[in-house]
Each structure stands twice: as structure tokens, then as C-alpha cells.
C-alpha positions as CSV (number, residue, x, y, z in Angstrom):
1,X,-8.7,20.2,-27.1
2,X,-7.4,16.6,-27.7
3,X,-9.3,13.7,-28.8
4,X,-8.7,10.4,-27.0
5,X,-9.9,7.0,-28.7
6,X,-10.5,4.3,-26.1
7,X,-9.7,0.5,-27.2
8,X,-11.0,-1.8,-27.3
9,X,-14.3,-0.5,-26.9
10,X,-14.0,2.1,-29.9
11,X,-15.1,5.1,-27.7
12,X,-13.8,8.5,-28.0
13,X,-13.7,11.7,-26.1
14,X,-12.5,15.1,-26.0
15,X,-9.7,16.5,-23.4
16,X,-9.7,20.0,-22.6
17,X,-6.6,21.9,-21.8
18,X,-5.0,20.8,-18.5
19,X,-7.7,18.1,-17.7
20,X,-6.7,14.7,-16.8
21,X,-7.6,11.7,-18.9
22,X,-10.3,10.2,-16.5
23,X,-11.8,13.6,-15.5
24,X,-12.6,14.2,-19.0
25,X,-13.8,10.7,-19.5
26,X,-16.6,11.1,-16.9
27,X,-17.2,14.5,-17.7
28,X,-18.5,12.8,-20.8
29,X,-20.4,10.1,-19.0
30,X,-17.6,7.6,-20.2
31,X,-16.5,5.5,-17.0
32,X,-13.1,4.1,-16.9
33,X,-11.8,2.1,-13.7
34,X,-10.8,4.7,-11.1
35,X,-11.0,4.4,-7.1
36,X,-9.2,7.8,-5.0
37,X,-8.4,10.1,-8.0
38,X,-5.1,11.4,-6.6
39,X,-2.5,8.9,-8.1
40,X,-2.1,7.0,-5.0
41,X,-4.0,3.8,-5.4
42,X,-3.4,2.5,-9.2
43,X,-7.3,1.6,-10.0
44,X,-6.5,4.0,-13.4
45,X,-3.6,2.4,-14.3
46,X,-3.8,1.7,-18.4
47,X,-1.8,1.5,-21.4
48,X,-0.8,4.5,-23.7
49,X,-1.0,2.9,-27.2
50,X,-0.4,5.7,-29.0
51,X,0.4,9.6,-28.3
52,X,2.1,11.2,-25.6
53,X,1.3,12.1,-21.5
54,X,2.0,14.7,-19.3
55,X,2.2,11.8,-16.3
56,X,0.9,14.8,-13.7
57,X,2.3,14.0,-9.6
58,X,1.5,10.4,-8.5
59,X,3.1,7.9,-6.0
60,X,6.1,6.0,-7.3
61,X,4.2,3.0,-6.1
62,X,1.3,3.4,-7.7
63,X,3.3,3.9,-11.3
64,X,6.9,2.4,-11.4
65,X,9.6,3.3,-14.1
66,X,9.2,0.2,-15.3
67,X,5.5,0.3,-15.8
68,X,5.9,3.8,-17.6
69,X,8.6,2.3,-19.7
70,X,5.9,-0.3,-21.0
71,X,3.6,2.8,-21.7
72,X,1.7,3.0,-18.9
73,X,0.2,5.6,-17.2
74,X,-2.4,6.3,-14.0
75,X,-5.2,7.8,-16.4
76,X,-6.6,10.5,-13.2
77,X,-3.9,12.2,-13.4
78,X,-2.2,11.9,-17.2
79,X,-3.3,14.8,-19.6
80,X,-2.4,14.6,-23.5
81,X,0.1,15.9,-24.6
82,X,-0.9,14.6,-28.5
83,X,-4.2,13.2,-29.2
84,X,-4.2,9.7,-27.9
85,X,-5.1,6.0,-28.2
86,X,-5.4,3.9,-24.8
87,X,-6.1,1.1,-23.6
88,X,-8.6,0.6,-20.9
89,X,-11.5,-1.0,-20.0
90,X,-14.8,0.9,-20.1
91,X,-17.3,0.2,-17.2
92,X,-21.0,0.6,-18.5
93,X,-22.1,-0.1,-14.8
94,X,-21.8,3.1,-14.1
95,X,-22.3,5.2,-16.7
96,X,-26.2,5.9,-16.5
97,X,-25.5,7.0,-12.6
98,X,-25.5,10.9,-12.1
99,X,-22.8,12.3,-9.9
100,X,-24.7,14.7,-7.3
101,X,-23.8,17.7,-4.7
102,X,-26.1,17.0,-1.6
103,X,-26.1,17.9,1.9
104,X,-27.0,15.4,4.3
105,X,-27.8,16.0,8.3
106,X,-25.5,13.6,11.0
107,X,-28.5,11.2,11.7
108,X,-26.6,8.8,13.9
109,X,-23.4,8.5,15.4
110,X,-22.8,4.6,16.7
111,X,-18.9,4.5,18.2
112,X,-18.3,0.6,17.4
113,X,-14.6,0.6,18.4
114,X,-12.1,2.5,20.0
115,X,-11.6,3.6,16.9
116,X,-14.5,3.2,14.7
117,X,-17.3,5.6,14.1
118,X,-20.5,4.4,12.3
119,X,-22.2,7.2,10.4
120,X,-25.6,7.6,9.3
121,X,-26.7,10.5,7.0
122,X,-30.1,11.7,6.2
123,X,-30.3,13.4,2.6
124,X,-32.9,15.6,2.2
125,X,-36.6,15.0,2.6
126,X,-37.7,12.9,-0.9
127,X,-33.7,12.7,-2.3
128,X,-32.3,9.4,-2.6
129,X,-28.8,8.5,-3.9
130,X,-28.7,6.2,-6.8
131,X,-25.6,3.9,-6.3
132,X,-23.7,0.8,-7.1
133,X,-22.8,-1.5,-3.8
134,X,-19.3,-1.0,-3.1
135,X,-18.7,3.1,-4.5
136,X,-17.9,5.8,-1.8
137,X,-18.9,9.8,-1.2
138,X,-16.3,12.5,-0.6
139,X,-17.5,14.9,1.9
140,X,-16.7,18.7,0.6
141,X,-14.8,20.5,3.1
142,X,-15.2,24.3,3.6
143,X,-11.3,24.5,3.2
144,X,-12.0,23.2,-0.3
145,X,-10.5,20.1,0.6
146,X,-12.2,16.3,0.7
147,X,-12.5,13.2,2.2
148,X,-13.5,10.0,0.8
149,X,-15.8,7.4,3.0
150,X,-17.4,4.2,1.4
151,X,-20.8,3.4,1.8
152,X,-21.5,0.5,4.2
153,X,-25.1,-0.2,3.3
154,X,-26.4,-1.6,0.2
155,X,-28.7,0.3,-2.2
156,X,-31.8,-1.4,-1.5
157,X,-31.4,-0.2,1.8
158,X,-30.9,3.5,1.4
159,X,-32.8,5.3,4.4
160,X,-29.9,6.5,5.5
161,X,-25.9,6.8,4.3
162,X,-23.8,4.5,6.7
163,X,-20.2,5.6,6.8
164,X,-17.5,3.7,8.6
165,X,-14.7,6.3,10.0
166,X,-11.8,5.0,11.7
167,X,-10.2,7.4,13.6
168,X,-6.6,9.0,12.0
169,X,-4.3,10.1,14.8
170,X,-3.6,13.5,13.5
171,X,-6.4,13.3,10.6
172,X,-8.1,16.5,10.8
173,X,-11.6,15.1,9.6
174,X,-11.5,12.0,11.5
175,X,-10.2,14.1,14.6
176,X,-13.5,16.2,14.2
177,X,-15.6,13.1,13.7
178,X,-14.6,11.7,17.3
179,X,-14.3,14.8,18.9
180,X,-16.4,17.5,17.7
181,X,-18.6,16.3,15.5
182,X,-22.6,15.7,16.8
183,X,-26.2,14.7,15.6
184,X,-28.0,16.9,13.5
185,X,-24.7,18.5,12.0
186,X,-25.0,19.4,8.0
187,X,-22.2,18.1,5.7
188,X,-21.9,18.2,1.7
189,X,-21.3,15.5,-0.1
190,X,-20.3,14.3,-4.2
191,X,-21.6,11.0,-5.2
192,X,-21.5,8.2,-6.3
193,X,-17.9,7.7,-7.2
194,X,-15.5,4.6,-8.1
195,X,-15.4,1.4,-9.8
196,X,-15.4,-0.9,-7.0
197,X,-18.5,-2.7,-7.3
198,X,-20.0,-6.3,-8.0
199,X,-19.9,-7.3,-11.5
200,X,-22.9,-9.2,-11.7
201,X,-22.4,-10.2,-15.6
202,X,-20.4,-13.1,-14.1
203,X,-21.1,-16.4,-12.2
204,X,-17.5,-16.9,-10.7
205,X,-16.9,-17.6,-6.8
206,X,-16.0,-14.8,-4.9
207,X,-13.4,-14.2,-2.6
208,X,-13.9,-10.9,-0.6
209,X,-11.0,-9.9,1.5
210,X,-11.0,-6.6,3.8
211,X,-8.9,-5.4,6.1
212,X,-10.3,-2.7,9.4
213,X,-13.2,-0.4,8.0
214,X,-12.1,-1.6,4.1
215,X,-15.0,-3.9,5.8
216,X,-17.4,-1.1,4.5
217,X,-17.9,-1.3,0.8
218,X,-17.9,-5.2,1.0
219,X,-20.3,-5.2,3.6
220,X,-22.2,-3.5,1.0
221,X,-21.6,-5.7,-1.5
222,X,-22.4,-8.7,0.4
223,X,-25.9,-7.4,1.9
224,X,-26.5,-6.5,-2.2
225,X,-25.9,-9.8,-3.4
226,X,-27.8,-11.5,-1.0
227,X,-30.9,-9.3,-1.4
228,X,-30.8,-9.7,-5.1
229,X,-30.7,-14.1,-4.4
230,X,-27.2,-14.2,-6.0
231,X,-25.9,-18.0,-5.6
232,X,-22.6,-17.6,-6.2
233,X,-20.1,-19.3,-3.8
234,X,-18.6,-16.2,-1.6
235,X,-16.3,-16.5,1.4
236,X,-15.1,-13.4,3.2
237,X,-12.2,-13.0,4.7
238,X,-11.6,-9.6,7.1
239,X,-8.7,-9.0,8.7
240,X,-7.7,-6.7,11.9
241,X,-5.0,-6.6,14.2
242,X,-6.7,-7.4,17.8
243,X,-10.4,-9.3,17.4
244,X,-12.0,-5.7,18.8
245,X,-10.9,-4.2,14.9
246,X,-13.1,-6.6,13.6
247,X,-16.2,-3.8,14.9
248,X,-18.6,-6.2,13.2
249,X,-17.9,-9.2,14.1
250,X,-21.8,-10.8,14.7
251,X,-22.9,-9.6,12.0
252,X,-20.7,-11.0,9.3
253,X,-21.3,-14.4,11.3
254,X,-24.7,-13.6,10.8
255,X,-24.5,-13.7,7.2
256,X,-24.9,-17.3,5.0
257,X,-22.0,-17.6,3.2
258,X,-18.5,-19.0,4.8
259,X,-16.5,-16.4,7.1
260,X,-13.0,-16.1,7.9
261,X,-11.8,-13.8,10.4
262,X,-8.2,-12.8,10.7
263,X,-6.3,-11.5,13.5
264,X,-2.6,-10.9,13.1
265,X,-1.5,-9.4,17.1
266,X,-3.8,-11.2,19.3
267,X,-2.9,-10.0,23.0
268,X,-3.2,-13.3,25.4
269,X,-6.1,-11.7,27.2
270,X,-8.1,-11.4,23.8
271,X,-8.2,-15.2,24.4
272,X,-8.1,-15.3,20.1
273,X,-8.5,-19.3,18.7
274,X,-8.7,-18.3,15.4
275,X,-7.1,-17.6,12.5
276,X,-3.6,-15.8,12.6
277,X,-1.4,-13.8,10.6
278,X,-1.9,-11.6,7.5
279,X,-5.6,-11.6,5.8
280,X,-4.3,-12.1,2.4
281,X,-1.9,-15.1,3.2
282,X,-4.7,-16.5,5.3
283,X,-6.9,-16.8,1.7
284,X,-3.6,-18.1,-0.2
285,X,-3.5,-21.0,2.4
286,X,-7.1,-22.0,1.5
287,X,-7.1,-21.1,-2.2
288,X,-3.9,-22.2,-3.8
289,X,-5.6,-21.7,-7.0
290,X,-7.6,-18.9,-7.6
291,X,-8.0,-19.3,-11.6
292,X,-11.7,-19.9,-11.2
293,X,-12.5,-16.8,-9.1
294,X,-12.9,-13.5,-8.8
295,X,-11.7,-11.3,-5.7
296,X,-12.7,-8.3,-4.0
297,X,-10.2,-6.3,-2.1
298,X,-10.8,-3.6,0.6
299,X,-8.4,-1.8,2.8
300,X,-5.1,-0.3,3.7
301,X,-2.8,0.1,0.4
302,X,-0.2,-2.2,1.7
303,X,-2.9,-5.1,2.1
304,X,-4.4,-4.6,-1.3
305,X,-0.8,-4.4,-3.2
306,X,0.2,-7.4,-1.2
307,X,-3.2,-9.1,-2.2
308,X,-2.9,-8.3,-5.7
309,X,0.6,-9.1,-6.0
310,X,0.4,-12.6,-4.3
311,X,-2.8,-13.5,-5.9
312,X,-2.0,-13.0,-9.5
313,X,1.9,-14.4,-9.3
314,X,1.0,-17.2,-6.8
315,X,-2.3,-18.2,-7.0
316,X,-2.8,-18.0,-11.1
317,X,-5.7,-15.3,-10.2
318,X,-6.1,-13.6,-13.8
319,X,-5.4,-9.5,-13.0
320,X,-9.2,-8.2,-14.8
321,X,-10.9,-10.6,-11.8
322,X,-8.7,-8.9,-8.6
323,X,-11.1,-6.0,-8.2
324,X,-10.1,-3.2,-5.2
325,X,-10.6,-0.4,-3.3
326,X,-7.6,1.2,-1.8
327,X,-8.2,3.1,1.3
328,X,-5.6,6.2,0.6
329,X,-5.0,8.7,4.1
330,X,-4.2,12.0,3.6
331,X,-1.1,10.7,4.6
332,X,-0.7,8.0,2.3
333,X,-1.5,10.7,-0.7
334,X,1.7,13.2,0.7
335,X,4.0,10.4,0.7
336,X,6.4,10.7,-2.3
């Protein structure tokens, strides 16, 4: 057992033997930053201030040499080696949400793209999940193993579970999903998870900025903020290859607050007259200075990287307001 003390909140929590830093953290109803929870995405990244780490297996992009040599460490999968001091925020958000096992029934199934699936879960009769606008699910597999889905709807409007799946050639879940999978089939799933949510506590503008179904989660957060009568200035930007990525199209034009789409390979018979090129440049372009905001990122990891990268070194946008979700393949977590 190793004690951890958490600055600069003053919290402190014990680690047992071969448990990572975060895992022990929410064990203990302490929530730290964290988005996939495999050392792919960076969401845990903090500072060791004192003690020593077992770093555990993560991608080299997600922790470089040089951020290790400055004492930093991806907290889901470092496990003390010494009692510790860190540094990390502490999100009281989330604390007071419980973490559930629930199976849920295939309600709907609504094919929005070629490769897009819309799914909506039933839980049980007289279960609701509790959750933050902008957190995901993982659905248990019976091989043991999971998969992670944001939730598309916001929590006032929790009926049903709306999933967006895009389709993974080769992804044995997403396979299943557009070929096998049918109305009325039983999943499990573990919820609420992640940090990726609205911070309400603050009255900054908001630049959201998704790319394919990383559209989910803000969609969410969007369709939240609006329901509480948030005025806040928010644009949206969503990005997708051909305009058919962009699966929701209407609706986002729907909404009332400024929208941006994206496209960066229109084909001449999409007939596109919009914007053009990478999402993230495409919010550079418009915000040169970004000092004043805060930003929501959602989508593939090279996107959000990019985003967070450009943002903060180009566009003066301080690092604690560029808040993401990373949308990690199976793929993405086997690369080195």
C-alpha cells in the first residue's frame, strides 16, 4: 500500500499493490482528468513532484522522453514505486456520480451514413444513468474485452442511450454492429466514465471542435447547455472528409449558436461551397486569439493533438481551457 498526496488540492489516497495511480483514485471516489484509460490519449498526463513511478505500457505519443524527463507521467497507467506527491487537477464534477454495471436492450438502430450507426439503448424498466454531458460507456464484451462509445444525448434527455458507431474496417465490434447486430439484442455496459464534460463554473466563449462521430459527446454538450439557458457565446466547428461524414448536418444547423462545417476532400459531385481544409486550422483562421476561450475537442487523436498543439502555441489558448476527448481504436491503442 502507498499513500499518494494530490496538490494542490491537499487530497490523499491509498494505492494498492499493482494498481495504477487513477484506478486507485476513483476507486476512492477522487476524480482526476482521464478520457480512454489505456495510455493512448494523454487526458492523465500530470506531474510527479515527488517519489518514484513504474510508468506501465503507454504510446510514445501520448508521453514523450522529454515530458518524463520533466517528471511527467500518464497517471492510468503509473503505479508507485515510493509513496508519492503529484500534481494534478481534481475534478469534483464527477465525484458524487456512481460508476454502474447495467445491461441495456438494442432499442433502435438508425444507419445515418455509410458508415455511421446511431444507437439507442433501453436500460432496464425504472433505471436511469446519472451522467455529465460529454462522458462515454464501455460496453463489456464476453471475451472480457471493451469498447468505449460516447453518449450523444444530453442528460435531461435520457429515455434512451444514443451511441454513434462509425464503422472500423476490421474492428470486430463495429463489424458486428453493421453486420450482425439487431433490435432487441442485450449488451452490458460501465458508466459514466471520463472527464470530458462542460465546466459550467465558467463564463468563457466556447469553441467546440469535432471531427466524424467525435460529433457525439459535443452534440451532448451543446443540447445540455442549451437546455440549462447557458448564454455563453459557442461556435461549433465539425469537420469530415466528404459533406455525407457530417451524418448530422440539419441538425447542428438547427441549433442557435454559429456553425462551421468543415470538409477537407470534397469530390466535384458533392457540389461542396463551404469551408475547406482541416477543422482545426479552419478555427485558427477565425480565432487568431484564443486567450479568452475555452475549447472542446472531439475526435480522431491526430485532430485533437493537432488542435491542442496549434491552439496553445499559436493562438495563446492557456493549456487548463483546451478540454478533449480522444477517440482511441483498438488500433490506435496496439500501435507502439
Amino acid at each position: 500500500m502507498r499513500k499518494v498526496k494530490v496538490q494542490p488540492s491537499g487530497h490523499e489516497f491509498d494505492v494498492e499493490e499493482g494498481e495504477s495511480v487513477l484506478t486507485a483514485a476513483l476507486r476512492q471516489h477522487l476524480v482526476l482528468p482521464y478520457g480512454c484509460r489505456n495510455g493512448a490519449c494523454g487526458s492523465c498526463k500530470g506531474r510527479i513532484v515527488e517519489g518514484r513511478v513504474d510508468y506501465g505500457v503507454y504510446q510514445r505519443k501520448a508521453l514523450t522522453e522529454e515530458e518524463k524527463a520533466q517528471g511527467k507521467a500518464l497517471f492510468c497507467q503509473a503505479k508507485p514505486l515510493t509513496e508519492l506527491v503529484i500534481e494534478a487537477r481534481t475534478i469534483g464534477a464527477a465525484r458524487d456520480i456512481p460508476i454502474r454495471t447495467l445491461p441495456c436492450r438494442v432499442q433502435k438502430m438508425e444507419r445515418l451514413a455509410d458508415d455511421v450507426m446511431v444507437l439507442y439503448l433501453r436500460l432496464p424498466a425504472n433505471e436511469r444513468l446519472q451522467f455529465l454531458a460529454g462522458q462515454y460507456i464501455e460496453f463489456l464484451l464476453k471475451d472480457g474485452s471493451r469498447r468505449s462509445f460516447s453518449m450523444g444525448n444530453a442528460p435531461h434527455d435520457d429515455e434512451l442511450i444514443q451511441l454513434h458507431v462509425r464503422h472500423v474496417a476490421g474492428g470486430q465490434f463495429t463489424d458486428h454492429v453493421f453486420g450482425k447486430m439487431k433490435e432487441r439484442d442485450i449488451l452490458r455496459l460501465e458508466g459514466p466514465l471520463g472527464t470530458f464534460f462542460l465546466r459550467e463554473d465558467s463564463a468563457k466563449p466556447i469553441v467546440f471542435v469535432a471531427s466524424g462521430t467525435g460529433f457525439a459527446p459535443i452534440k451532448s454538450i451543446i443540447e445540455h447547455a442549451l437546455h440549462k439557458g447557458a448564454t455563453r457565446p459557442m461556435v461549433l466547428y465539425w469537420g469530415g472528409r466528404r459533406p455525407k461524414d457530417l451524418y448530422m448536418d440539419a441538425l447542428a444547423r438547427q441549433w442557435p449558436i454559429q456553425y462551421v462545417p468543415v470538409i477537407s476532400d470534397a469530390m466535384p459531385e458533392d457540389h461542396w461551397a463551404g469551408r475547406t481544409g482541416f477543422v482545426h486550422r479552419a478555427v485558427m483562421a477565425d480565432f487568431p486569439d484564443l486567450s479568452a476561450h475555452q475549447v472542446y475537442a472531439c475526435g480522431v487523436p491526430v485532430m485533437v493533438d493537432a488542435a491542442k498543439r496549434d491552439f496553445t502555441q499559436q493562438c495563446r489558448l492557456p493549456e487548463e481551457e483546451f478540454f478533449a476527448d480522444s477517440f482511441t481504436t483498438q488500433a490506435d491503442l496496439a500501435a507502439p
